[in-house]
FIKEMAR-981215 format. One record per residue (C-alpha): residue number from 1; chain; x, y, z. Coordinates in Angstrom, 1 decimal, decimal comma, padded with zeros to 4 digits, always signed. Last residue first. Layout:
// FIKEMAR-981215
<NUM A <X Y Z>>;
...
***
This chain:
// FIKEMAR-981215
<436 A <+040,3 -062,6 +037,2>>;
<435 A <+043,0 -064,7 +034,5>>;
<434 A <+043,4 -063,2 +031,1>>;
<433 A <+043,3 -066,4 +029,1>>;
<432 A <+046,0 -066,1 +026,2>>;
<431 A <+045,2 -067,5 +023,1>>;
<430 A <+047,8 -070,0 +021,1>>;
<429 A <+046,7 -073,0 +023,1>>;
<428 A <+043,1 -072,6 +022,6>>;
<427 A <+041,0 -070,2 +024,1>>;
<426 A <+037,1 -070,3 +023,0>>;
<425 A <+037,3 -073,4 +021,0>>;
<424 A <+039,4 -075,4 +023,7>>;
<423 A <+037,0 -074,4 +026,3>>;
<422 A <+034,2 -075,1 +024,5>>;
<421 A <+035,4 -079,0 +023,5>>;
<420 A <+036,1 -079,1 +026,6>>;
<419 A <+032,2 -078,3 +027,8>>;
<418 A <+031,0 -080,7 +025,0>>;
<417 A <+032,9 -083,7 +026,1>>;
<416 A <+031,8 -083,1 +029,8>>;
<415 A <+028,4 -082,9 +028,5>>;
<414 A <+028,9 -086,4 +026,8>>;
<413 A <+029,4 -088,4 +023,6>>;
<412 A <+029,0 -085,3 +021,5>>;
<411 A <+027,2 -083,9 +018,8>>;
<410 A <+023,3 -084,9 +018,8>>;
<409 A <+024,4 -086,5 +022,5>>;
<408 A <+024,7 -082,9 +024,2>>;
<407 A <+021,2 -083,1 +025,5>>;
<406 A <+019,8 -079,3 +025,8>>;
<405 A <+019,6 -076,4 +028,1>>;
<404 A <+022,5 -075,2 +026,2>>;
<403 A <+024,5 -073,0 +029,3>>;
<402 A <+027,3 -072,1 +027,4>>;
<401 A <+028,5 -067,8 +028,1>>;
<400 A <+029,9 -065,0 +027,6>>;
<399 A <+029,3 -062,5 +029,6>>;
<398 A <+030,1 -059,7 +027,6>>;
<397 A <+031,8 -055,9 +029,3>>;
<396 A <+034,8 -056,3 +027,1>>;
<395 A <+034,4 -057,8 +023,3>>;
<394 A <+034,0 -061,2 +021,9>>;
<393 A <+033,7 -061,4 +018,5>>;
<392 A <+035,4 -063,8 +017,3>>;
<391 A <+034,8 -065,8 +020,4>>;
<390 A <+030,9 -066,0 +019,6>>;
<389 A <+031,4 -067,0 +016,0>>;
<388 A <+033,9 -069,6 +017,1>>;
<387 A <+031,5 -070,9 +019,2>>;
<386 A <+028,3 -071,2 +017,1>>;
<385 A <+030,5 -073,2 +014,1>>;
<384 A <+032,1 -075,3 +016,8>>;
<383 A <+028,2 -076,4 +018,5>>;
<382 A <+027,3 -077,1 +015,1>>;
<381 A <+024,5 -076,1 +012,5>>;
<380 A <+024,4 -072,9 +013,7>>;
<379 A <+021,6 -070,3 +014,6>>;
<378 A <+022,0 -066,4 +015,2>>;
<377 A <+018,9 -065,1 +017,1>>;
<376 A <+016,4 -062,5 +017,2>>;
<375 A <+014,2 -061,8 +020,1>>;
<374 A <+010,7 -060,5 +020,3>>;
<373 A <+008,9 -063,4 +021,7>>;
<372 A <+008,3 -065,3 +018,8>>;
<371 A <+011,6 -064,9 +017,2>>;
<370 A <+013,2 -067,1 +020,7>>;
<369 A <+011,1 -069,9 +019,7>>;
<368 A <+012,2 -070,1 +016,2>>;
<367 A <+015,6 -069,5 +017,2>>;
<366 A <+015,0 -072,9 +019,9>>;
<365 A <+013,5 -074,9 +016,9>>;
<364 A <+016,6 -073,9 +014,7>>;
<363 A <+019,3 -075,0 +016,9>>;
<362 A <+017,4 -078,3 +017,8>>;
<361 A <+020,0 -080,6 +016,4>>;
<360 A <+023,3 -078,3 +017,2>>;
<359 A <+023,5 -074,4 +017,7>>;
<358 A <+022,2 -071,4 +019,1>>;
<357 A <+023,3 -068,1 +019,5>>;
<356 A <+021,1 -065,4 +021,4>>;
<355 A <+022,9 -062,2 +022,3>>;
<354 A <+023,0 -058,9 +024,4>>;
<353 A <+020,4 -060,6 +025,9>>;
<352 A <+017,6 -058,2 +027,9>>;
<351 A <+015,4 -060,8 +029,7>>;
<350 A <+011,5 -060,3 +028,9>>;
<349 A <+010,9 -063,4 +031,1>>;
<348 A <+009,3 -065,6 +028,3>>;
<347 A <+012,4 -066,0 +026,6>>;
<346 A <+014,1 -069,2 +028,3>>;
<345 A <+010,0 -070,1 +029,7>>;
<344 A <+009,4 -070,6 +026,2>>;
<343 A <+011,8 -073,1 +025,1>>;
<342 A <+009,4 -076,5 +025,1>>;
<341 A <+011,2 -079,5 +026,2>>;
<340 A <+011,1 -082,8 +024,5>>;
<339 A <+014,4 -084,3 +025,3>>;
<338 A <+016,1 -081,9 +022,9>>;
<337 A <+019,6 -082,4 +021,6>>;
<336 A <+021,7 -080,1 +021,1>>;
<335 A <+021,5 -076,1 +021,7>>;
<334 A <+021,7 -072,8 +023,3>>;
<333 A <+024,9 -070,4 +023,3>>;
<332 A <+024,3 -067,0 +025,8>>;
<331 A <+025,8 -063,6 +025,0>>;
<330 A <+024,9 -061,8 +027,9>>;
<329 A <+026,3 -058,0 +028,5>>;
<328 A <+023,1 -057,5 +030,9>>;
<327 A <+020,9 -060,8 +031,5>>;
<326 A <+022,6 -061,3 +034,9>>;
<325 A <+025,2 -064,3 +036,2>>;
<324 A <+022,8 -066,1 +038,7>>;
<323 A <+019,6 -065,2 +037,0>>;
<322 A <+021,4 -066,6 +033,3>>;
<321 A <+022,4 -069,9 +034,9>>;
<320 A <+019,4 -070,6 +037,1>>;
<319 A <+017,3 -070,9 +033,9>>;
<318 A <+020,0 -072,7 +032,2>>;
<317 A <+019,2 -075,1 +035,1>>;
<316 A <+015,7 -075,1 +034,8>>;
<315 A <+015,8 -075,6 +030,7>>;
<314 A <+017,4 -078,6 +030,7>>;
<313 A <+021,1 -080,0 +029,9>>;
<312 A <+023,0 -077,3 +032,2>>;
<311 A <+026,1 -079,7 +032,2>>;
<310 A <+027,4 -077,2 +029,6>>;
<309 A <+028,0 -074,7 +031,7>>;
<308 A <+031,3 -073,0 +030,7>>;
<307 A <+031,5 -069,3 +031,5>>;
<306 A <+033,2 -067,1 +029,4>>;
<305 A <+034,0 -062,9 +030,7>>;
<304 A <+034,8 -061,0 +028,1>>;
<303 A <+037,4 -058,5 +028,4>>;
<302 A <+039,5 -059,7 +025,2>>;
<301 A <+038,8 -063,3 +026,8>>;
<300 A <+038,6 -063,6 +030,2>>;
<299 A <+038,7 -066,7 +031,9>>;
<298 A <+037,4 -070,4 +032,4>>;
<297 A <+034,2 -069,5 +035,3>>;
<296 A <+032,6 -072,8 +035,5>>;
<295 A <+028,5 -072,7 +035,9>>;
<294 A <+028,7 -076,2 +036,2>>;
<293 A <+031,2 -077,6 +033,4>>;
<292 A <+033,6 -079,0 +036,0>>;
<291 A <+032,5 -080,3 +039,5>>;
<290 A <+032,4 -077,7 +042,5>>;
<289 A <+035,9 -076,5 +044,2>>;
<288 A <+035,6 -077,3 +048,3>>;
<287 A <+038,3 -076,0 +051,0>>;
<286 A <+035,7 -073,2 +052,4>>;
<285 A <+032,9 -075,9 +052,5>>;
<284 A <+035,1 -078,5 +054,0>>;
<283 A <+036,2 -076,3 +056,3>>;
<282 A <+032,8 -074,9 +057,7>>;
<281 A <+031,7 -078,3 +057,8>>;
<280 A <+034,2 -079,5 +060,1>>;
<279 A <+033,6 -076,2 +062,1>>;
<278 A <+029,8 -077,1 +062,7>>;
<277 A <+030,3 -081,0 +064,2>>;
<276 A <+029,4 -083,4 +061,7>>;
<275 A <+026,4 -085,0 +063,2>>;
<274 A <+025,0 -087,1 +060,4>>;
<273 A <+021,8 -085,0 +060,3>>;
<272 A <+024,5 -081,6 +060,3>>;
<271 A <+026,1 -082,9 +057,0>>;
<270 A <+022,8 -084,2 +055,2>>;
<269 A <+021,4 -080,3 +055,7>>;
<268 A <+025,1 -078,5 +055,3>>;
<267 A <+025,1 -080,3 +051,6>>;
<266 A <+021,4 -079,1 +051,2>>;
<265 A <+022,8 -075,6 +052,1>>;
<264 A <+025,8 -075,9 +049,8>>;
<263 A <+023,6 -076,7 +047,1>>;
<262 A <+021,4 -074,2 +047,4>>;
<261 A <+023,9 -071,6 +047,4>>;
<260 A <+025,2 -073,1 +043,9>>;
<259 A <+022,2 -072,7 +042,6>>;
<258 A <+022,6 -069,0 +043,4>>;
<257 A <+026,1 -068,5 +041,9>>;
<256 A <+029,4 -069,0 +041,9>>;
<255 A <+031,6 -071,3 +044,4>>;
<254 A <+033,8 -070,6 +046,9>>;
<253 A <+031,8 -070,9 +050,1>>;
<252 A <+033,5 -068,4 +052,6>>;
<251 A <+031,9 -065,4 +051,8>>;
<250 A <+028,2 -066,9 +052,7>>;
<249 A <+029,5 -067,4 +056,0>>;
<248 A <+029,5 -071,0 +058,1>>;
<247 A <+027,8 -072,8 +060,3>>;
<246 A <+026,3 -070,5 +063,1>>;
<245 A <+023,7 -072,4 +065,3>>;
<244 A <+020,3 -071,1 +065,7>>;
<243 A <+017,8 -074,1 +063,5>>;
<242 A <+021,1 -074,6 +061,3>>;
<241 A <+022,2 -071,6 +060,3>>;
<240 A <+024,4 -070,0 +056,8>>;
<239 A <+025,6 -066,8 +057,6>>;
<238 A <+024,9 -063,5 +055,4>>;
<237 A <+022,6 -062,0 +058,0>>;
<236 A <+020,2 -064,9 +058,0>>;
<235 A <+020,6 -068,2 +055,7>>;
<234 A <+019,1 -071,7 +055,9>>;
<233 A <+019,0 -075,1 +057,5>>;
<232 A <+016,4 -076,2 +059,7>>;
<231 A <+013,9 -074,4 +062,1>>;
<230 A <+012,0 -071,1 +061,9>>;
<229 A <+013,2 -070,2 +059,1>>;
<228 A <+014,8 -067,8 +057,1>>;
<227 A <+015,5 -067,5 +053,4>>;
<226 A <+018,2 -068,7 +051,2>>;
<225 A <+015,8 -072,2 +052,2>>;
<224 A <+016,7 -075,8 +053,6>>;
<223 A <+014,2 -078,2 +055,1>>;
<222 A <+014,1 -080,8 +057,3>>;
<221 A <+011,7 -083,7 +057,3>>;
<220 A <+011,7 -086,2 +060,1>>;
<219 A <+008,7 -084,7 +061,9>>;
<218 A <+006,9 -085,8 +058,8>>;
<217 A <+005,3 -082,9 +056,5>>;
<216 A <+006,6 -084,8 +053,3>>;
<215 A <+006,0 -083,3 +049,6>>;
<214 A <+005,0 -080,2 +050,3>>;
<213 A <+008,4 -078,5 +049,6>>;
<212 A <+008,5 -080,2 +046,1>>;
<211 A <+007,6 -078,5 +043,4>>;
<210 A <+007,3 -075,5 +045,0>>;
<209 A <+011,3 -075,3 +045,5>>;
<208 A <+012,3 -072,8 +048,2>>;
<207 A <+011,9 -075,1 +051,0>>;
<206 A <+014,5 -077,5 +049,4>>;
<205 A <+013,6 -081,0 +051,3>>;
<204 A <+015,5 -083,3 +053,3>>;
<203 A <+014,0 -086,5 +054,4>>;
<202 A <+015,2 -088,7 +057,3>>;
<201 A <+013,8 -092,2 +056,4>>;
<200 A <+012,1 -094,5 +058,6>>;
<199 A <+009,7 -095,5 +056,3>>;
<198 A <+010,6 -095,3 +052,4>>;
<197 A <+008,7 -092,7 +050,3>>;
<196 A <+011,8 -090,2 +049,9>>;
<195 A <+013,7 -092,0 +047,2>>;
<194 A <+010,6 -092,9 +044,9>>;
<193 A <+009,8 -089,0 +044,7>>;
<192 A <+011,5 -089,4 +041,3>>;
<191 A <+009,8 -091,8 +039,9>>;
<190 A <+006,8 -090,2 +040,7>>;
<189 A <+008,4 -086,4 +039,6>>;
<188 A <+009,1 -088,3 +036,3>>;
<187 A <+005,9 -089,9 +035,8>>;
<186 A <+003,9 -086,1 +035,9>>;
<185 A <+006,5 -084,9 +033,4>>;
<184 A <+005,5 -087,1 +030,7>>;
<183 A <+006,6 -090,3 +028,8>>;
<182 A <+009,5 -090,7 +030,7>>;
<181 A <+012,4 -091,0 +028,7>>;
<180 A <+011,8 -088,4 +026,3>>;
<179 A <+010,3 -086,3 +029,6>>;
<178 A <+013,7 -086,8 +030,5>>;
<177 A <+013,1 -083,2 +032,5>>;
<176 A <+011,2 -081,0 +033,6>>;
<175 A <+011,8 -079,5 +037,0>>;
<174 A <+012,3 -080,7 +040,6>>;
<173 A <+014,8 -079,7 +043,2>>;
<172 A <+017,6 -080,9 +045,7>>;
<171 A <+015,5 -084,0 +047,0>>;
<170 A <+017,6 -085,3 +049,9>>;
<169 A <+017,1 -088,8 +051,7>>;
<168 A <+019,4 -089,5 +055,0>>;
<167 A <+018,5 -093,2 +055,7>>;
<166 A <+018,8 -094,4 +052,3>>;
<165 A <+016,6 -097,0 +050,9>>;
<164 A <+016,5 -098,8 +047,7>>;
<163 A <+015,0 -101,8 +047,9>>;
<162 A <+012,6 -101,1 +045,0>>;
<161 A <+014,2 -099,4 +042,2>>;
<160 A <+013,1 -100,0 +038,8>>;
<159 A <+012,8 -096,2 +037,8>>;
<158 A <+015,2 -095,0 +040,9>>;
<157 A <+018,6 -095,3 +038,6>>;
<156 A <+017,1 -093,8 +035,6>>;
<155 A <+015,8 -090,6 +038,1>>;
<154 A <+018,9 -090,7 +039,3>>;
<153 A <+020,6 -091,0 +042,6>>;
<152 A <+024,0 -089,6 +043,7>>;
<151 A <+025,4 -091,7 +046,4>>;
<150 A <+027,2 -090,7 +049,8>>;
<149 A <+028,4 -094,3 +051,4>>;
<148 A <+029,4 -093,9 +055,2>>;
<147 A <+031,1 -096,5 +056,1>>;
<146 A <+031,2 -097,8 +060,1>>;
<145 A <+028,7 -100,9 +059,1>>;
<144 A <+031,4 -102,0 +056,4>>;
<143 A <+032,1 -101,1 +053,0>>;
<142 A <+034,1 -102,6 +050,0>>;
<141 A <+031,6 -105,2 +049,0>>;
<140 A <+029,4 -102,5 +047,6>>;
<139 A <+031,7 -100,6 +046,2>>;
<138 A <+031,6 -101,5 +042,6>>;
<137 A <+027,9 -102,2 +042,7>>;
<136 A <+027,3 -098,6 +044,1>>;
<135 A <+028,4 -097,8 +040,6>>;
<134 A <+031,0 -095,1 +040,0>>;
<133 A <+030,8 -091,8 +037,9>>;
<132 A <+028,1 -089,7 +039,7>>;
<131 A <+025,1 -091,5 +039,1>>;
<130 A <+026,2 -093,7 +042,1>>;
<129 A <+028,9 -093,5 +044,4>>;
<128 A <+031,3 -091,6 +046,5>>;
<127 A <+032,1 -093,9 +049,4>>;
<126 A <+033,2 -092,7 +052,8>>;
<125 A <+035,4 -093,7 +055,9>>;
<124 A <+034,7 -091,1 +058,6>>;
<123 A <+037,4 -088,6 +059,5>>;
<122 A <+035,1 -085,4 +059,5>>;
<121 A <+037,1 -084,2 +056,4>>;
<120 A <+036,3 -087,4 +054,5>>;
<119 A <+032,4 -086,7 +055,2>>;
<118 A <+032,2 -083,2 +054,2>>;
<117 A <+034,5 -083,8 +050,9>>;
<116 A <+031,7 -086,4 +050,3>>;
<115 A <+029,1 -084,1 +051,2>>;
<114 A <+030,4 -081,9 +048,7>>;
<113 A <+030,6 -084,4 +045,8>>;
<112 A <+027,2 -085,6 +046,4>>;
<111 A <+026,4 -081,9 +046,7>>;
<110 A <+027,8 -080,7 +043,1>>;
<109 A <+026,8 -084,2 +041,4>>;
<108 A <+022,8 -083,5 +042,2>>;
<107 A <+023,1 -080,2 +041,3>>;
<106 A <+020,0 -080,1 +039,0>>;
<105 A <+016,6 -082,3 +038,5>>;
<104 A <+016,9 -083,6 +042,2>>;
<103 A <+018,6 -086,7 +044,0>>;
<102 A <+021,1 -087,7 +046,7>>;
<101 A <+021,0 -090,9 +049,0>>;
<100 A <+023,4 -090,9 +052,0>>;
<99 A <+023,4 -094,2 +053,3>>;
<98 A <+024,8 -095,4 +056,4>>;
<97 A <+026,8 -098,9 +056,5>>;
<96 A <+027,0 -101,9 +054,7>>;
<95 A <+026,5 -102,7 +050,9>>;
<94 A <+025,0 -105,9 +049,7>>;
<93 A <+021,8 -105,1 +049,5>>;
<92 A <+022,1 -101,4 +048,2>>;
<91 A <+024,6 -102,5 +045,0>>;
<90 A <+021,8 -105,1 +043,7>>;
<89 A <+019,3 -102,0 +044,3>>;
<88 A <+021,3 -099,9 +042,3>>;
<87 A <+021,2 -101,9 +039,4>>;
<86 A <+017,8 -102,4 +039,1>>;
<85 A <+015,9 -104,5 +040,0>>;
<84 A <+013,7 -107,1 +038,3>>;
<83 A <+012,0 -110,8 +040,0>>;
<82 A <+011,0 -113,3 +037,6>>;
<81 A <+007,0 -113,1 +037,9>>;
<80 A <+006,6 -113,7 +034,0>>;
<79 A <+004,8 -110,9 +033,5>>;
<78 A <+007,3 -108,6 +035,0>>;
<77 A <+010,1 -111,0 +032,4>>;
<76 A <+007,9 -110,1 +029,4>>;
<75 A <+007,8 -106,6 +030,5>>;
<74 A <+011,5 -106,3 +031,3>>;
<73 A <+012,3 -107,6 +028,1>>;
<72 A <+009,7 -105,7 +025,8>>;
<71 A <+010,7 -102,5 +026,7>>;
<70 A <+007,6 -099,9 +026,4>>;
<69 A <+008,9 -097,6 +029,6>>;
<68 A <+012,0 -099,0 +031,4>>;
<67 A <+014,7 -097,2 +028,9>>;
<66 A <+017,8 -099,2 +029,9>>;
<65 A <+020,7 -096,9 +030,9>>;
<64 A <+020,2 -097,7 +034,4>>;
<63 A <+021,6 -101,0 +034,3>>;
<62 A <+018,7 -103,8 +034,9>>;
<61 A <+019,3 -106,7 +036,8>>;
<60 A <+017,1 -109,6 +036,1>>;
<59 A <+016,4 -112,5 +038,9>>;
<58 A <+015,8 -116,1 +038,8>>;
<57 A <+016,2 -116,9 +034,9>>;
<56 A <+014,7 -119,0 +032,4>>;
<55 A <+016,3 -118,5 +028,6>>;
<54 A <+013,9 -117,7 +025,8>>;
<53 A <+013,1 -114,4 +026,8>>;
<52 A <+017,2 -114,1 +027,0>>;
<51 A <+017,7 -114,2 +023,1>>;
<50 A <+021,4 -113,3 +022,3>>;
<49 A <+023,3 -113,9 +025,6>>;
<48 A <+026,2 -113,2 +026,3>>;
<47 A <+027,7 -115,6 +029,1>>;
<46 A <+030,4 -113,8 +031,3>>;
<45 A <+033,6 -112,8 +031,3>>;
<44 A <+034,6 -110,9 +028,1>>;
<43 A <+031,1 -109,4 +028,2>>;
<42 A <+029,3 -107,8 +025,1>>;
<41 A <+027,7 -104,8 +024,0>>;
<40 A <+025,3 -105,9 +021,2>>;
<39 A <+023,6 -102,7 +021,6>>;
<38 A <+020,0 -104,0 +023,1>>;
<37 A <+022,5 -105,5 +025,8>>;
<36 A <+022,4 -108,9 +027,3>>;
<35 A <+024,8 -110,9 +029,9>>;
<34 A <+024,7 -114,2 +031,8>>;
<33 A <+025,5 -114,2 +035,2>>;
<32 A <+025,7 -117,7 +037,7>>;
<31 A <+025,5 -116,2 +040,8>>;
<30 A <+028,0 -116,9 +043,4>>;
<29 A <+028,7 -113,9 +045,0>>;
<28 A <+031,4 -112,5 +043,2>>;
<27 A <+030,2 -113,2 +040,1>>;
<26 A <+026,9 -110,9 +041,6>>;
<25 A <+029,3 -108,4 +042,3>>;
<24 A <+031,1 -108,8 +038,9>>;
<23 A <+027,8 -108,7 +036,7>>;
<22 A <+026,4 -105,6 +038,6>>;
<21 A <+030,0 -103,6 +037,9>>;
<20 A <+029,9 -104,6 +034,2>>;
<19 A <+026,1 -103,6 +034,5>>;
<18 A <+026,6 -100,4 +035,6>>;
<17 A <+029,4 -099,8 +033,4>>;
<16 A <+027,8 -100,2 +030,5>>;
<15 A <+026,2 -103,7 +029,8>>;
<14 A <+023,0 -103,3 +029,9>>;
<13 A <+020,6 -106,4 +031,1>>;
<12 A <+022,4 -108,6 +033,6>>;
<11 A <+020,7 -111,8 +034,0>>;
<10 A <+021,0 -114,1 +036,5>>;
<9 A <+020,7 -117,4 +037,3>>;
<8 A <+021,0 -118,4 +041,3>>;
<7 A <+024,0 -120,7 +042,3>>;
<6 A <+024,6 -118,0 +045,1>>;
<5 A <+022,3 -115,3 +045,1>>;
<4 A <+021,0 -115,0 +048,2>>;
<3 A <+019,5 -111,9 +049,6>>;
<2 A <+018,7 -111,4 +052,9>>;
<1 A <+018,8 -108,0 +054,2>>;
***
C-alpha cells in the first residue's frame, strides 16, 4: 500500500501505549509527530501539544483508548477533511506478511494466543499483536512477506479503522457489550462486523452463535460448531474435524470449559486455512495453557474448589462461566463497574446458587436485580470485603468462584489486577492450596 509519511505532520492522539508505539513508527518514517492526550499524558520525544484544533495537520492517529463517539477532536478534524485512523491501521500499512485478524465479545486473547502457539510450532515466523498487550505499530517494521502476524482486534481498535484488512478474519462471538462506549448495542455489532466486510477475505464464523452465523454466506466463509457439520471445523465422536479429517481429541485440549471448546475450534479454523498440517495442530493444542484470569482453576481451599475469572467483564462470559462449571455448590462473586448492562439474563435462568455475593460500584444494583427473581444476595462495598467473606467460609463440595460480569476499573487498574488481588485474598502466603 502506498503510504508516505515522510515530512508529513502528524498527530498522535492518546498517548498509551498505542500511541507511544504509533508515534515511534511514524518517527521512524519520517513524519514529523506531535503528541495530544485528553489526560495530559505527555511525550519525552516528541511535540506535546496543548491545543491541536488550532494546529494544521496531514493525518491524525487515534490510540484505541479514545472514545470516537461525541469527541470534539476527531469531529472537528473529519470536518476538516484531514485524514483519521486509527492506530491499527498505521501498524497494517507498514506491516508485511499474512494477517490473522481476531475478534469477538469473549475469548479473543485465548485463540490469538493459541494460534500463535499454532503458528510458532509449524516453524513459521509469527507476531502476536494487537489488543492483546503489544501494538501492531511495534511490530510493524519487524515483519517481512514470510511473517505471519496473529493480532487480536477490538471493537476500540476497529471503530476508526479503515485499511484494516486481514486475510484470515474470525468473529469468535457477539454479545453486549461497551454499550458505555458505544451508545447502543446495535453500533457495537457494526463496528464490530468492520473486520469481516473487506473483499477477498477468508471469514470464519462461530456456527453456534446466532448473533453472527448469518453474517457472510460467501464460499469463503467457514464455520466452526461443538456440533456437526456438513463441512468446516467441528466435533463428532469426541474428535475435533475439519470437513472429514481427524485433528485432534477432545481429551487432549487442556483447558476447562465450553467456551474454551469454542475457542480451540476457531483456533483449529485459522490454523487449518493457513495450512498447518493436522498433527502440528494437534501438538500445539495438547502443549497449550490458556491466559490467566479466564476461567482459571487456582486450588482447593478447605474442599472448595476457587476459580478465578475475572476477565469475565460482561454478562455473556459470566454466562458461559456458571454453564461450564454447574449452578450446584456455586458461590459466585459479581461486581465493579457497569458499562450499562442490565443483570437479568444472570438470574433469569432459574439457576440454583448456593450463593450470590456481590461487590464493588454496582454491588447493590446487581442484589437488587438478583431479589427480583427470587434470590437473595450478600453485597459489599469492595471486591476484598466480598472475598474474604466467601473464603471464610468456604466449605467442601463449593465452587467457588469470580466471574463479575462487570468493569474492574471502579477498584482496580485492570482485570488482571483484580484476579491477583483474588488469588492472594483467597490463599495467601500462610494458606495452603490443596492442589487437584
Amino acid at each position: 500500500m502506498n503510504f508516505k509519511v515522510k515530512g508529513k505532520k502528524v498527530l498522535v492522539y492518546g498517548m498509551g501505549m498505542s500511541g507511544q508505539a504509533a508515534s515511534k513508527l511514524l518517527h521512524e518514517h519520517g513524519a514529523c509527530v506531535s503528541t495530544y492526550d485528553d489526560e495530559g499524558k505527555m511525550s519525552n520525544y516528541f511535540a506535546n501539544e496543548k491545543n491541536p484544533m488550532q494546529k494544521e495537520y496531514q493525518l491524525i492517529v487515534v490510540s484505541p483508548g479514545i472514545v470516537v463517539r461525541g469527541n470534539t477532536l476527531i469531529s472537528y478534524f473529519i470536518r476538516k477533511g484531514t485524514p483519521v485512523v486509527s492506530e491499527l491501521d498505521l501498524g497494517y500499512i507498514f506491516a508485511k506478511g499474512k494477517v490473522v485478524g481476531i475478534s469477538g465479545t469473549n475469548g479473543k486473547t485465548t485463540v490469538t494466543s493459541l494460534v500463535g502457539e499454532i503458528c510458532k510450532h509449524s516453524g513459521r515466523e509469527t507476531f502476536v499483536c494487537g489488543n492483546i498487550g503489544l501494538p501492531l505499530s511495534t511490530i510493524a517494521d519487524k515483519t517481512s512477506r514470510h511473517s505471519t502476524i496473529v493480532c487480536e482486534v477490538s471493537n476500540f481498535q476497529l471503530e476508526l479503522s479503515s485499511h484494516f484488512k486481514a486475510d484470515i478474519a474470525c468473529m469468535l462471538n457477539l454479545a453486549p457489550d461497551h454499550i458505555d462506549r458505544h451508545g447502543s448495542f446495535e453500533e457495537y455489532a457494526r463496528v464490530k462486523r468492520t473486520l469481516i466486510k473487506k473483499r477477498g477475505q477468508k471469514v470464519i464464523l462461530n456456527y453456534d452463535d446466532e448473533g453472527i452465523n448469518r453474517w457472510s454466506l460467501t464460499r469463503k466463509t467457514t464455520f466452526f460448531s461443538k456440533t456437526i457439520l456438513n463441512k468446516g471445523v467441528y466435533v463428532k465422536n469426541n474428535y475435533i474435524f475439519f470437513n472429514k479429517t481427524k485433528i485432534l481429541p477432545l481429551s487432549e485440549i487442556t483447558m476447562f470449559g465450553e467456551k474454551n471448546l469454542e475457542n480451540v475450534l476457531a483456533a483449529v479454523a485459522i490454523a487449518v486455512k493457513l495450512k498447518i498440517k493436522p498433527n502440528i495442530i494437534r501438538e500445539a493444542v495438547a502443549s497449550f495453557k490458556a491466559p490467566p484470569h479466564r476461567l482459571m482453576y487456582l486450588g482447593r481451599l478447605r474442599g472448595a474448589d476457587v476459580f478465578d475469572d475475572s476477565k469475565a467483564t460482561n454478562i455473556s462470559s459470566t454466562i458461559a462461566a456458571i454453564s461450564s462449571l454447574g449452578d450446584k455448590g456455586l458461590v459466585i462473586l459479581l461486581g465493579g463497574l457497569n458499562k450499562d448492562f442490565k443483570f437479568d439474563e444472570i438470574f433469569n435462568k432459574g439457576w440454583n446458587f448456593e450463593e450470590v455475593v456481590c461487590f464493588g460500584a454496582c454491588g447493590k444494583e446487581i442484589c437488587e436485580c438478583g431479589k427480583k427473581y427470587g434470590y437473595n444476595p450478600i453485597c459489599f462495598e469492595s471486591m476484598k470485603d466480598a472475598t474474604c467473606y466467601v473464603r471464610d467460609k468456604a466449605a467442601a463440595g463449593q465452587k467457588i468462584l469470580l466471574s463479575p460480569a462487570c468493569a474492574s476499573f471502579d477498584e482496580f487498574s485492570s482485570y488482571a489486577v483484580r484476579g491477583v488481588m483474588f488469588k492472594e485474598i483467597m490463599f495467601g502466603e500462610r494458606l495452603q492450596i490443596e492442589m487437584s
